[in-house]
PAZAPA-4460 file (N, C-alpha, C; in steps of 0.05 Angstrom, whole numbers, plus 32768, in hexadecimal, padded with zeros to 4 digits):
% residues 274
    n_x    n_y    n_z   ca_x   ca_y   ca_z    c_x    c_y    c_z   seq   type   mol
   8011   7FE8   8000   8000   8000   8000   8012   8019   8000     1      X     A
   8008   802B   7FFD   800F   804E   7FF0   800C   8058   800E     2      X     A
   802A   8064   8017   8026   8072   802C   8025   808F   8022     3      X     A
   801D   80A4   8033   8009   80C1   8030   800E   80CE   803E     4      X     A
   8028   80E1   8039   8032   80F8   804F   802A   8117   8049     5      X     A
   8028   811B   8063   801C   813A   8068   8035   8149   8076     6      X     A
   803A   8167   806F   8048   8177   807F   8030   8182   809D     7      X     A
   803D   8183   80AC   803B   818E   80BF   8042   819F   80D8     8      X     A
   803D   81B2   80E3   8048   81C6   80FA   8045   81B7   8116     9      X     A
   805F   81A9   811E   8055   81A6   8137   8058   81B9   8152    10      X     A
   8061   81D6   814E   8061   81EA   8159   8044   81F4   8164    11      X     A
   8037   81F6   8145   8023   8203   8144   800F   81F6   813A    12      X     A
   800C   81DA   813D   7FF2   81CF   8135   7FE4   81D3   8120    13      X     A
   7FFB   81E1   8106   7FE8   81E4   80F1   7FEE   81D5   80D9    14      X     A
   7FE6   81D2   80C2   7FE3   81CC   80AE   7FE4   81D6   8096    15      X     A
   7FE6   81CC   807A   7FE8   81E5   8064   7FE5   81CE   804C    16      X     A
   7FCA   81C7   804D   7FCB   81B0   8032   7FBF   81BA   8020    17      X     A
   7FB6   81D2   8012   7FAB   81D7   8003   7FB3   81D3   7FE4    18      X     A
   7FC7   81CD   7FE6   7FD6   81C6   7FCC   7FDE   81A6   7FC2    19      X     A
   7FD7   8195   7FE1   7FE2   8177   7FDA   7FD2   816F   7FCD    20      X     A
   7FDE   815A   7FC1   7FD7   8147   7FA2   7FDE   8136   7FA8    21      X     A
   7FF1   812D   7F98   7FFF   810F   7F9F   800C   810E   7FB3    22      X     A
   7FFF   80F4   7FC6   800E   80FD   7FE0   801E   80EA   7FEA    23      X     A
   8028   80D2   7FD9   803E   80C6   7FDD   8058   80D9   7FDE    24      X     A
   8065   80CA   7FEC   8083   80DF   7FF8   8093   80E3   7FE0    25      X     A
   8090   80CE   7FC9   80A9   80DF   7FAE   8097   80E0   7F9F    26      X     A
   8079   80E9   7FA1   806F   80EE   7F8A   806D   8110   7F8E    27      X     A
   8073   811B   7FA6   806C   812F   7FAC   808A   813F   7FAF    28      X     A
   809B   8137   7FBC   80B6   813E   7FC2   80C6   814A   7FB1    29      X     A
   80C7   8158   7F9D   80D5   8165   7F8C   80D6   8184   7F8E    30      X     A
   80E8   8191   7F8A   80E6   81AF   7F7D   80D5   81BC   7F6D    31      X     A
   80CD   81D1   7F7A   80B6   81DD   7F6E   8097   81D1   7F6A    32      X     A
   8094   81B0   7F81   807E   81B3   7F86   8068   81C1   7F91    33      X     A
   8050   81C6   7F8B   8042   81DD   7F9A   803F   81D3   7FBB    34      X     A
   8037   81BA   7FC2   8038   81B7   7FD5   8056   81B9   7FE4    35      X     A
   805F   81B5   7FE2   807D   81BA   7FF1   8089   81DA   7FE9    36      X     A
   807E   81EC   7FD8   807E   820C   7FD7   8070   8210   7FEB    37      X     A
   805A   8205   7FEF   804D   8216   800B   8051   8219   8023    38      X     A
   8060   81FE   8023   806C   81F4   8041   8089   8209   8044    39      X     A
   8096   8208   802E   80B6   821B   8035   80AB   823A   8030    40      X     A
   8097   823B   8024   8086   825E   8029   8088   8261   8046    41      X     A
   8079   824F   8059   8068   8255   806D   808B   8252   8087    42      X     A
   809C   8240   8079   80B0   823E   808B   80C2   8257   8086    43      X     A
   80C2   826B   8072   80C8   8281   8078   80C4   829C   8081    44      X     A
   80A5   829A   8089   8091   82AB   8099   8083   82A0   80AA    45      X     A
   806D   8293   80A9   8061   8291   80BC   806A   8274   80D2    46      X     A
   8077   8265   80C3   8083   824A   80D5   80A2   824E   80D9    47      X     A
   80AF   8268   80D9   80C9   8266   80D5   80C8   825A   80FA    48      X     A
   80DC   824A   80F1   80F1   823F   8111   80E3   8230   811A    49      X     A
   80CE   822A   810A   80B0   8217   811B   80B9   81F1   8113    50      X     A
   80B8   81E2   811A   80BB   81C3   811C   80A8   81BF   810A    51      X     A
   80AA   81B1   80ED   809C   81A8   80D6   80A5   8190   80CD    52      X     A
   8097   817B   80D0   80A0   8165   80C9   808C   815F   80B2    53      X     A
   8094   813E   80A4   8083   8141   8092   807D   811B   808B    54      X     A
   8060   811B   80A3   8060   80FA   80A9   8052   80EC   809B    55      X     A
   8050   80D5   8094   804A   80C5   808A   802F   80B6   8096    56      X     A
   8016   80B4   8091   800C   80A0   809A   8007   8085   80A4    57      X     A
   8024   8072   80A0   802D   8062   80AC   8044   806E   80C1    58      X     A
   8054   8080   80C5   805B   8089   80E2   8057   8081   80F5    59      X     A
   8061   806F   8105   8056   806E   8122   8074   8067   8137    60      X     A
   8067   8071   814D   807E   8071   8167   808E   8050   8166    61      X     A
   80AA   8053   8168   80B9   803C   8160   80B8   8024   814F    62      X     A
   80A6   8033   8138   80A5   801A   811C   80C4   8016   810F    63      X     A
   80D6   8022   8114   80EA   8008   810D   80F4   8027   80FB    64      X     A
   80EE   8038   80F0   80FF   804F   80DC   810C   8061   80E7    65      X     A
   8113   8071   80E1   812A   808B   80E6   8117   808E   8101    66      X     A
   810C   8098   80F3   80F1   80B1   8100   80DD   80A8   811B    67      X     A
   80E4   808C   811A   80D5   8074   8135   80D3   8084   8150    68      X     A
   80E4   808E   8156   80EB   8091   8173   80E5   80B2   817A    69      X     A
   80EB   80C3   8160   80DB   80DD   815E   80BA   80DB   8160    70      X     A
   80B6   80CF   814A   8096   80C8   814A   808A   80BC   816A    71      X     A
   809C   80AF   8176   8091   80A8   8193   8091   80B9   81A1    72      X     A
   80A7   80C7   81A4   80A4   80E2   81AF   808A   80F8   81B2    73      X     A
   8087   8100   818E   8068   8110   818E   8056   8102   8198    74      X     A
   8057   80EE   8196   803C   80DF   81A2   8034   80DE   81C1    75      X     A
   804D   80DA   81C9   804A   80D4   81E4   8044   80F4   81F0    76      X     A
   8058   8110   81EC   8053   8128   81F6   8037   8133   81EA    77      X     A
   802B   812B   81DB   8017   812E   81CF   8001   8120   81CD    78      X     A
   8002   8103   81DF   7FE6   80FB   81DC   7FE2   80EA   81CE    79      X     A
   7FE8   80E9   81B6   7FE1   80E3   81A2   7FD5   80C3   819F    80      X     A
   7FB7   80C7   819A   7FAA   80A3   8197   7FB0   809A   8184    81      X     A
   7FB0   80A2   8171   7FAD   8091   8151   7FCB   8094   814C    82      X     A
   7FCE   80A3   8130   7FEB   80AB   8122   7FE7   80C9   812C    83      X     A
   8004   80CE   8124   8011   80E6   8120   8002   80FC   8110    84      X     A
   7FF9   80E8   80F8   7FF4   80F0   80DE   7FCD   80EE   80DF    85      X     A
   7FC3   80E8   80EA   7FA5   80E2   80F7   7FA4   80FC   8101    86      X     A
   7FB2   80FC   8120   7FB5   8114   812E   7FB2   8134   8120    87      X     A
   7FC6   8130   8105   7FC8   814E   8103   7FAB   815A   80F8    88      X     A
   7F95   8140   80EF   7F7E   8150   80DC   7F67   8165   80F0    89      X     A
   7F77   8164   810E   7F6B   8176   811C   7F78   819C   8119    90      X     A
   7F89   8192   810C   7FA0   81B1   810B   7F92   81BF   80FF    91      X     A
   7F95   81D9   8102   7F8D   81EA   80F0   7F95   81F2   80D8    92      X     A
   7F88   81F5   80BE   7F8F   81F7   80A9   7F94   8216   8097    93      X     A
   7FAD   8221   8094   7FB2   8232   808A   7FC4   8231   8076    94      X     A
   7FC5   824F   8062   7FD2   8252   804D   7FE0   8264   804C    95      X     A
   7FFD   826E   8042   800D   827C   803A   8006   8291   802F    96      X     A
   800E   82B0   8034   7FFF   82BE   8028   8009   82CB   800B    97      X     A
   8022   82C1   8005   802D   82C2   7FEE   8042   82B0   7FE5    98      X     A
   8038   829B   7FD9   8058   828E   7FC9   805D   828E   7FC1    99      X     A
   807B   8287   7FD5   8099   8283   7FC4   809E   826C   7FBA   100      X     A
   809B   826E   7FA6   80A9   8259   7F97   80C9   8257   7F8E   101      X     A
   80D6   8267   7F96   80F5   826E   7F99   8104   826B   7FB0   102      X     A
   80F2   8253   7FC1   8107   8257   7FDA   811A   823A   7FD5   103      X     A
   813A   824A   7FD9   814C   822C   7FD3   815D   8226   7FEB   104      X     A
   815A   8237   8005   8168   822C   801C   815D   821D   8031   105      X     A
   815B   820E   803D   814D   8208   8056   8162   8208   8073   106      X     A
   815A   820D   8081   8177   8214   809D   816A   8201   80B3   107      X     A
   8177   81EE   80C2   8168   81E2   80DA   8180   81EE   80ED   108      X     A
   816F   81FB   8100   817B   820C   8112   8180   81FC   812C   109      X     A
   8176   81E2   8127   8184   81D2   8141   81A5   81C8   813C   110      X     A
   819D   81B2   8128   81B2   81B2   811E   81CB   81BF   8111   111      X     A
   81C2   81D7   810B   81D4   81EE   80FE   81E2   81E7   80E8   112      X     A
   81CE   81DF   80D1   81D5   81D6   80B6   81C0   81E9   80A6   113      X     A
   81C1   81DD   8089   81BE   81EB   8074   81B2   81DB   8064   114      X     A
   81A7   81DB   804F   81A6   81CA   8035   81A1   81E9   8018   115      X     A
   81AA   81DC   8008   81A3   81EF   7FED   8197   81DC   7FDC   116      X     A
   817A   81DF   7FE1   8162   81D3   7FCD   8171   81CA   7FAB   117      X     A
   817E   81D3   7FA9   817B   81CC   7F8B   8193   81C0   7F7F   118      X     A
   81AE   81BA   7F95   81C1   81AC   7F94   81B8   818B   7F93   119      X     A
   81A4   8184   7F8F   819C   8164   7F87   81A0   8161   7F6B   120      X     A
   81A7   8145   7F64   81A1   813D   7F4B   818D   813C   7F3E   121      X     A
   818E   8140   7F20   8172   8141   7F0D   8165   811D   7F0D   122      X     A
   814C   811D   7F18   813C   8109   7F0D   812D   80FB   7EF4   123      X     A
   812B   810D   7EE4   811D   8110   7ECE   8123   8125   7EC4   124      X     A
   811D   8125   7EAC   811B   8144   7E92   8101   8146   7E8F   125      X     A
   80F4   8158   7E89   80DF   8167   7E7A   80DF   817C   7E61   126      X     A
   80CE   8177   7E4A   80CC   818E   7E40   80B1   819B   7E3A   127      X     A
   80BD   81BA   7E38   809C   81BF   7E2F   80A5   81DD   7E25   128      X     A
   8094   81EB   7E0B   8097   8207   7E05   80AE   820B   7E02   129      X     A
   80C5   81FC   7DF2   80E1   81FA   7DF2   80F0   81F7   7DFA   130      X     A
   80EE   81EE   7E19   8101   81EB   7E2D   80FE   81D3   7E3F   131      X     A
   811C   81D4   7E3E   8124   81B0   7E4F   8123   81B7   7E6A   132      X     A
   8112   81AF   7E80   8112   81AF   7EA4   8114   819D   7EA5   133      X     A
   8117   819B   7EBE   812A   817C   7ED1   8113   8186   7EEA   134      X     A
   810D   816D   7EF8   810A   8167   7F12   8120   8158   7F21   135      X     A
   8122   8163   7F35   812F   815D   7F51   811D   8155   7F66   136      X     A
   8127   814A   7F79   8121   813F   7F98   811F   815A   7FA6   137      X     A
   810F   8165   7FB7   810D   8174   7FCA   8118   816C   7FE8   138      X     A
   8133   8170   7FE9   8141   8162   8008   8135   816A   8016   139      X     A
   812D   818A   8021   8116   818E   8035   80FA   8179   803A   140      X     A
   80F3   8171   8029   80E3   8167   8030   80E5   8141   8030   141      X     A
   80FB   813A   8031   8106   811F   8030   8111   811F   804D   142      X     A
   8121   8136   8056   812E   8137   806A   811E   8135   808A   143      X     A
   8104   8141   807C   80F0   8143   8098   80DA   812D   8091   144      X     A
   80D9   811B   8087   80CB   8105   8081   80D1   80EC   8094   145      X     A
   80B2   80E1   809F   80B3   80D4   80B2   80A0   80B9   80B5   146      X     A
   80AC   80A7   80B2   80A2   808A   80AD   80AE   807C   8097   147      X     A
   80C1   8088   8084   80CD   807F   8071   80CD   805E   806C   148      X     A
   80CA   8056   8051   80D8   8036   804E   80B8   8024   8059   149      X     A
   80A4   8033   805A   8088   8021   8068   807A   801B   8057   150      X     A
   8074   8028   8040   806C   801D   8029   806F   802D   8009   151      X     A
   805D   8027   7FFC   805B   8034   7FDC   8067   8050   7FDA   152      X     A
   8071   8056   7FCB   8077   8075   7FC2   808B   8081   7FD6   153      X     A
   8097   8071   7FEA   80A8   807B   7FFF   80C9   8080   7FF0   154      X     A
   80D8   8086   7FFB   80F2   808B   7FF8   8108   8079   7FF8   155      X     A
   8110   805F   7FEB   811E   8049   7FEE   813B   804E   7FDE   156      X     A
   8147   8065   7FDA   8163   8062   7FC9   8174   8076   7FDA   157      X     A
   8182   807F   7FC7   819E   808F   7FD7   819C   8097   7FEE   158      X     A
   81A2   809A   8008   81A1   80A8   801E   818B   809A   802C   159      X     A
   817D   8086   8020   815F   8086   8030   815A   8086   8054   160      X     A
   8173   8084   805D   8179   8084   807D   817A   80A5   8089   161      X     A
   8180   80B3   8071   8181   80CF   8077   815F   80DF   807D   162      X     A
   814C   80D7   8071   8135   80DD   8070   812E   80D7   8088   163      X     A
   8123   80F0   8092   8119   80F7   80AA   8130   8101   80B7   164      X     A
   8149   8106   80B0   8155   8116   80C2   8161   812F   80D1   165      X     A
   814A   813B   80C6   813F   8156   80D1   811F   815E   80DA   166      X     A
   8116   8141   80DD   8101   8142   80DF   80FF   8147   80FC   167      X     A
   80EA   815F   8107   80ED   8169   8124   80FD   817B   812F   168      X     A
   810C   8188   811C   811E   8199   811B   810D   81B6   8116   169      X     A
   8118   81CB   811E   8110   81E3   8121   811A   81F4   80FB   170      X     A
   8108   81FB   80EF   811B   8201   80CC   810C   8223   80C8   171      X     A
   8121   8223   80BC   8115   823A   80A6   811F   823D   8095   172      X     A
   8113   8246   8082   811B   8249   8060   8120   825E   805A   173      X     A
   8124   8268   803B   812F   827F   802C   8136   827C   8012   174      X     A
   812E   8298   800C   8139   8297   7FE5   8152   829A   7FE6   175      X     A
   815E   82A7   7FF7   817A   82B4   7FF6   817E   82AA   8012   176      X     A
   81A4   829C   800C   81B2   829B   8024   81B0   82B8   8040   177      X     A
   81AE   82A9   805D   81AA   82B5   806F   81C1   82BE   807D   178      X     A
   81C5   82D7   807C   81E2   82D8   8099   81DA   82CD   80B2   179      X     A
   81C8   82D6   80BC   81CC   82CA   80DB   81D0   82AC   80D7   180      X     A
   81CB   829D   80C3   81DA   8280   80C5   81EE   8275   80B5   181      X     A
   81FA   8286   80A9   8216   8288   8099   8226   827D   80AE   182      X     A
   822D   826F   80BF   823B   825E   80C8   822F   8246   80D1   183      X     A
   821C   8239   80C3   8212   821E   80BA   8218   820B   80A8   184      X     A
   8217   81F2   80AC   822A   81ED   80A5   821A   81DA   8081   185      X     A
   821F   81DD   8063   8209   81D5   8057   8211   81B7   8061   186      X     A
   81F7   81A9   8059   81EE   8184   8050   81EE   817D   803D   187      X     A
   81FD   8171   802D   81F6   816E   8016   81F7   8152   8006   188      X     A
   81DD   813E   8021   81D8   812B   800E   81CD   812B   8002   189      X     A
   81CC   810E   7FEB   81C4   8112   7FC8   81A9   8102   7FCF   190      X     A
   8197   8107   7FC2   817C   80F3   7FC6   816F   80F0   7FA5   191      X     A
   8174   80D2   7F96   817E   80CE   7F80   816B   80B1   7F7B   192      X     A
   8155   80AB   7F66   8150   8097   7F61   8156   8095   7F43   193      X     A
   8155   80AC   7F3B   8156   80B4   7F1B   816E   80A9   7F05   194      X     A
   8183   80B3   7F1C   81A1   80B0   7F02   81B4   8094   7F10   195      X     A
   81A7   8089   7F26   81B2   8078   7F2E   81D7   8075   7F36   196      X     A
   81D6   808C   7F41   81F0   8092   7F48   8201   8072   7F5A   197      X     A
   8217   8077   7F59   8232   8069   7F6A   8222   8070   7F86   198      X     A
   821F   804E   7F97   821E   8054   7FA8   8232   805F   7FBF   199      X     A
   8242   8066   7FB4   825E   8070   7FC2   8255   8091   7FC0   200      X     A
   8248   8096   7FAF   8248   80B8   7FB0   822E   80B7   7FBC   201      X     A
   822C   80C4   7FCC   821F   80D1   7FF1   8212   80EB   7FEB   202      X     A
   8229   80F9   7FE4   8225   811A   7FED   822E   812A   7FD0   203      X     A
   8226   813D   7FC4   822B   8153   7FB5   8245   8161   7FB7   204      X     A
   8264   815F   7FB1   827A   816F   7FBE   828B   8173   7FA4   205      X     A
   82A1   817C   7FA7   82B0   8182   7F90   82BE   816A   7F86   206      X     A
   82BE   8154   7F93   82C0   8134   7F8C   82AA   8127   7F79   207      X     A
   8293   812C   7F84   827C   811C   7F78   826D   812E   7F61   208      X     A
   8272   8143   7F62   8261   8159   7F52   8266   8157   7F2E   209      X     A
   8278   8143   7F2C   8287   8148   7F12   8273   812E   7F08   210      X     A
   8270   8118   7F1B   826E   80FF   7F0F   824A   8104   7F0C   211      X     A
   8245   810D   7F1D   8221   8119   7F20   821E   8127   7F00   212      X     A
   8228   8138   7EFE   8229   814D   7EE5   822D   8138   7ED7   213      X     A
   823D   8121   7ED3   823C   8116   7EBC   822B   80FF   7EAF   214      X     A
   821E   80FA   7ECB   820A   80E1   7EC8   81EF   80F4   7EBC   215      X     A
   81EF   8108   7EC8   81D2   8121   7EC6   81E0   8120   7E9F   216      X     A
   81EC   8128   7E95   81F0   812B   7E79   81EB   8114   7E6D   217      X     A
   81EC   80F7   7E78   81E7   80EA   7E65   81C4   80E4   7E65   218      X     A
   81C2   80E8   7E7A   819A   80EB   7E82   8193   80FA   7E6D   219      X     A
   81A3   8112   7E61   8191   812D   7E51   8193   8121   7E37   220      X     A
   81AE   811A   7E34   81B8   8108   7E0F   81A2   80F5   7E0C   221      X     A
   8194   80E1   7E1F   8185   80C6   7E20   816D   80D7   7E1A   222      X     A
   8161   80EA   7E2D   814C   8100   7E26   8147   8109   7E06   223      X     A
   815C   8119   7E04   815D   811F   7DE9   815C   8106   7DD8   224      X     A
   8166   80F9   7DD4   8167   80DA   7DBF   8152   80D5   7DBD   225      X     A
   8140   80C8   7DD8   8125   80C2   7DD3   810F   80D2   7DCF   226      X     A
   8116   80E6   7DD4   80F6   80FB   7DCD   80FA   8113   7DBA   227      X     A
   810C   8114   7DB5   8110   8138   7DA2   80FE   812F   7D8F   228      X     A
   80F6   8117   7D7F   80E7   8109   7D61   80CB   8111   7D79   229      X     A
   80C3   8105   7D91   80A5   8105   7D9A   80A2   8123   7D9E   230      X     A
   80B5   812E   7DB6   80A0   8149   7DAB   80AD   815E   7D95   231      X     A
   80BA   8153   7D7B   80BF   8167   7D6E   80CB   8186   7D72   232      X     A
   80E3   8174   7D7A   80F2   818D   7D87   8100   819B   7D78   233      X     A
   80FC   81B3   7D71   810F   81CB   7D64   8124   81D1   7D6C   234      X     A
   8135   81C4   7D6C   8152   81C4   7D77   815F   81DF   7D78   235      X     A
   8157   81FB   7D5F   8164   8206   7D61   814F   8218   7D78   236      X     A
   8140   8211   7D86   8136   8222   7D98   8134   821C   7DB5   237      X     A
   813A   8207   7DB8   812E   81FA   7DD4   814E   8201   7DEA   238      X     A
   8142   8206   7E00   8156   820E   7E0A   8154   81FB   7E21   239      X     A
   8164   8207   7E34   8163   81F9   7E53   815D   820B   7E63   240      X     A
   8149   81FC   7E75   813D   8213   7E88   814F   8211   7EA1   241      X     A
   8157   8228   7EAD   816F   822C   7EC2   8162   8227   7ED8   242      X     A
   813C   822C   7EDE   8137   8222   7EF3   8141   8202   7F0A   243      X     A
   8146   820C   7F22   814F   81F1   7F2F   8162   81E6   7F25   244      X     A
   817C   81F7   7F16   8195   81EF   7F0D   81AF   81FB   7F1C   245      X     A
   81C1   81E8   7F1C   81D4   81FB   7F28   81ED   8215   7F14   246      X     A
   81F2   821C   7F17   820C   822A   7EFE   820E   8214   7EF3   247      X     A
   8224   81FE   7F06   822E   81F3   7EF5   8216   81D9   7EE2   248      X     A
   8206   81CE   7EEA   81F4   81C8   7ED8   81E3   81D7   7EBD   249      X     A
   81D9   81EC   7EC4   81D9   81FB   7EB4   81E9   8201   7E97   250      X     A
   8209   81F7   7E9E   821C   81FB   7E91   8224   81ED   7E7E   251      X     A
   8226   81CB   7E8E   8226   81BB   7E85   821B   81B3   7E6D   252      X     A
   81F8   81B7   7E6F   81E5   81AC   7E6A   81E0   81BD   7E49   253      X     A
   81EC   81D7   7E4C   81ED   81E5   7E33   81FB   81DF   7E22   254      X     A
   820E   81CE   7E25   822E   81CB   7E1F   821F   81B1   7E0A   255      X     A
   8210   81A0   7E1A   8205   817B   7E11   81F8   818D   7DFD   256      X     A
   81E0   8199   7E00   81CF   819D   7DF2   81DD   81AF   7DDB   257      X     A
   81EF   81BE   7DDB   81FA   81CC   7DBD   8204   81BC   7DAB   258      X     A
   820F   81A1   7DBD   8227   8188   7DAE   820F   817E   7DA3   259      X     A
   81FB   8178   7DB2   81EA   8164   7DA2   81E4   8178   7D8B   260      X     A
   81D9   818D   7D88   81C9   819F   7D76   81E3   8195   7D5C   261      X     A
   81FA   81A1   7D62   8212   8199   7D4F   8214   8186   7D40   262      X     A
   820E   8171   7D50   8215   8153   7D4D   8204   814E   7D3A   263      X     A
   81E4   8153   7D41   81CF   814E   7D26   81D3   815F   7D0E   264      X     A
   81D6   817A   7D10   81DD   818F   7CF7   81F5   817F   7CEB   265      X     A
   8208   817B   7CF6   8220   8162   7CEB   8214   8152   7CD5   266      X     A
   81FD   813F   7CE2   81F9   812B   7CD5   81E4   812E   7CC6   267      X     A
   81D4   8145   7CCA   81C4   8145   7CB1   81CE   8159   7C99   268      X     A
   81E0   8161   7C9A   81FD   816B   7C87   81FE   8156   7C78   269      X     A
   8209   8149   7C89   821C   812D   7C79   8206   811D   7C5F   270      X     A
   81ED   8127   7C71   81D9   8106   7C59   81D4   8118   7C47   271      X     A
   81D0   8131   7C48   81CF   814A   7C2C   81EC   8147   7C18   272      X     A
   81FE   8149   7C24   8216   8140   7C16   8218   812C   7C08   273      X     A
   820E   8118   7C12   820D   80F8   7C01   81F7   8100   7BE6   274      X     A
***
């Protein structure tokens, strides 16, 4: 069966589902989802510094995951009869009063770390209106995830021991790096079902960043091969969208896509020649 996670305030007893859809944990977990925009909206105004976890309806006090012995915890200081995730449909339900959809830092102020949203690897390509996007994993919301590994749609690859480990932690977010926590320290594990990375590469660093970039290029070449003929792609127009890229991706990715443009003008040269 399909487990079904909700964000939640356990500060403030509230809620913010007006946007959930798919509510399996990686159907939802990516960049630039609306439901996970609302949640890092609300964690940079109205939930900043506030405890947001994001549980699972199989969750429960010492089932055997990361998150077992946290989840016992809320339960016990709180009462709690059923689940965690039962519990919260008494919270109150509110909404953000403007989103950001540009927020790429998250800060847990217990721990005194960092993450930069958009240092994950690409999962997929997309196109549409001439332009190639990529989806990514949203670590914020992997990191505070709670019941992991219990059933359907859950999180079973790179790092999967890492999920939930900020879960219960005090966060706040941002479009732009913060001074008062400029001496935090970043995280930067990879959370990856897509490119099927070396299980030896862990983390995003000036070690692993080269081999990431290179596996992500051959994802875009395989992209391009199989679909430029389905959706009739105008090569000399389609670009790459920089959203949720880094420089150096961005860079990269222009570099594949000019060679390829080349590579075909090459060859359809050559059969005019014959």
């Amino acid at each position: 069966m399909g487990q079904y996670y909700k964000f939640i305030n356990l500060d403030k007893k509230e809620i913010c589902d007006r946007s959930k859809g798919f509510l399996k944990l990686t159907e939802h977990s990516y960049i630039g989802n609306e439901y996970c925009n609302d949640i890092l909206t609300l964690l940079s105004n109205e939930w900043k510094g506030d405890r947001v976890i994001h549980v699972g309806d199989y969750a429960e006090g010492n089932d055997g995951t990361t998150t077992g012995k946290l989840i016992d915890k809320i339960e016990r200081e709180n009462e709690v009869k059923t689940t965690v995730y039962d519990w919260s449909r008494s919270f109150e339900e509110i909404e953000p009063n403007k989103v950001n959809d540009k927020i790429r830092y998250v800060y847990n102020l217990d721990k005194k770390m960092f993450i930069d949203l958009i240092k994950q690897p690409i999962q997929w390509c997309c196109y549409n209106d001439n332009k190639i996007s990529f989806a990514k994993f949203n670590a914020f919301a992997l990191l505070t995830g709670c019941g992991n590994e219990q059933g359907g749609g859950d999180y079973f690859y790179h790092n999967k021991k890492k999920i939930g480990l900020w879960a219960g932690d005090k966060l706040v977010s941002s479009e732009t790096p913060l001074k008062e926590y400029e001496n935090f320290t970043e995280q930067k594990y990879i959370f990856d079902e897509g490119l099927l990375l070396s299980r030896r590469i862990k983390s995003i660093n000036d070690k692993t960043e080269k081999q990431v970039l290179n596996l992500e290029g051959v994802m875009l070449k395989h992209f391009l091969n199989k679909y430029k003929d389905y959706y009739n792609m105008d090569l000399s127009k389609v670009k790459i969208s920089k959203n949720r890229l880094t420089e150096n991706e961005y860079k990269h990715f222009n570099t594949i896509l000019n060679k390829y443009r080349n590579k075909l003008y090459n060859k359809e040269k050559m059969n005019l020649e014959r």
